[in-house]
C-alpha positions in Angstrom: -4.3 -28.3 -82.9 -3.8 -32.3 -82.5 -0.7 -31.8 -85.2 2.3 -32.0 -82.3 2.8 -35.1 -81.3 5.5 -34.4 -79.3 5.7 -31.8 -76.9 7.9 -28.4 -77.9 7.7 -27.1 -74.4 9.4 -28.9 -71.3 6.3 -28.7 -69.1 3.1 -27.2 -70.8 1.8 -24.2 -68.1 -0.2 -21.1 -68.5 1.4 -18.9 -66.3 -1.0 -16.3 -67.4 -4.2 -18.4 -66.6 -4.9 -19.6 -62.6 -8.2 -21.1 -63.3 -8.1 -24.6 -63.9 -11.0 -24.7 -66.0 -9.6 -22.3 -68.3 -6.5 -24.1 -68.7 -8.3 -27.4 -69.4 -9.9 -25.4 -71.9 -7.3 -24.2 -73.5 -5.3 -27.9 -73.5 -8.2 -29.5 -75.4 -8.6 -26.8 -77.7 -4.5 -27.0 -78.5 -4.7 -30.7 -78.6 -7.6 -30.8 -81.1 -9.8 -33.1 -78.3 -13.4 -31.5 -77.8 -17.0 -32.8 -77.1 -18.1 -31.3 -80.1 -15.5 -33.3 -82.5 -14.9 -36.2 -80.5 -18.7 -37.0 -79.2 -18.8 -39.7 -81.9 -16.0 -41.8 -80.7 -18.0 -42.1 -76.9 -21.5 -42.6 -78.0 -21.1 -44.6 -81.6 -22.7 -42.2 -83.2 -21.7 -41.3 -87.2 -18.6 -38.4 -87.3 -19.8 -35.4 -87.7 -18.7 -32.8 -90.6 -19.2 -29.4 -91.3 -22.7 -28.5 -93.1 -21.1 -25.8 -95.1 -17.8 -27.5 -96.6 -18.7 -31.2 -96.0 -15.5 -32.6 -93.8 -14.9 -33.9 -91.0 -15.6 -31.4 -88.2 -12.2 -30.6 -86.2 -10.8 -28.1 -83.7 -8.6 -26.6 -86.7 -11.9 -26.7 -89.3 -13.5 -24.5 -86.8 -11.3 -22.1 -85.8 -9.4 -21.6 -89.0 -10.2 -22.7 -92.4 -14.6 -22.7 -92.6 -15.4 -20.2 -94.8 -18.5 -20.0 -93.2 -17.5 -19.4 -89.9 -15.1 -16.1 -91.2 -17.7 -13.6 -89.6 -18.1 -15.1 -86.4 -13.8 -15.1 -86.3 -13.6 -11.7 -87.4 -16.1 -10.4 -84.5 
């Protein structure tokens, strides 16, 4: 999630996924780069952070570590 800065893979492909969307998706999520964390660097607005733990809101915040987001992972 943004942490490799190189790549590990020769050529990064979803064989498994033919939709393009899907595997833009799935390239933004894996490179930490989404509207919802990166809206602030496009419109100058302030960062935005999570409203339960109070840090800066990221693709690995979400998905991972809130606390407050463990019922929604678990579903």
């Amino acid at each position: 999630m943004g942490e490799i800065t190189t790549s590990t893979l020769p050529l990064w492909t979803y064989t498994h996924v033919r939709d393009r969307r899907a595997q833009t998706l799935l390239a933004r999520l894996r490179i930490g780069h989404t509207y919802l964390t990166q809206r602030y660097l496009l419109t100058r607005v302030p960062q935005p952070y999570c409203d339960d733990c109070l840090v800066p809101l990221t693709v690995r915040h979400l998905l991972v570590e809130c606390p407050g987001l463990t019922d929604l992972r678990h579903r």
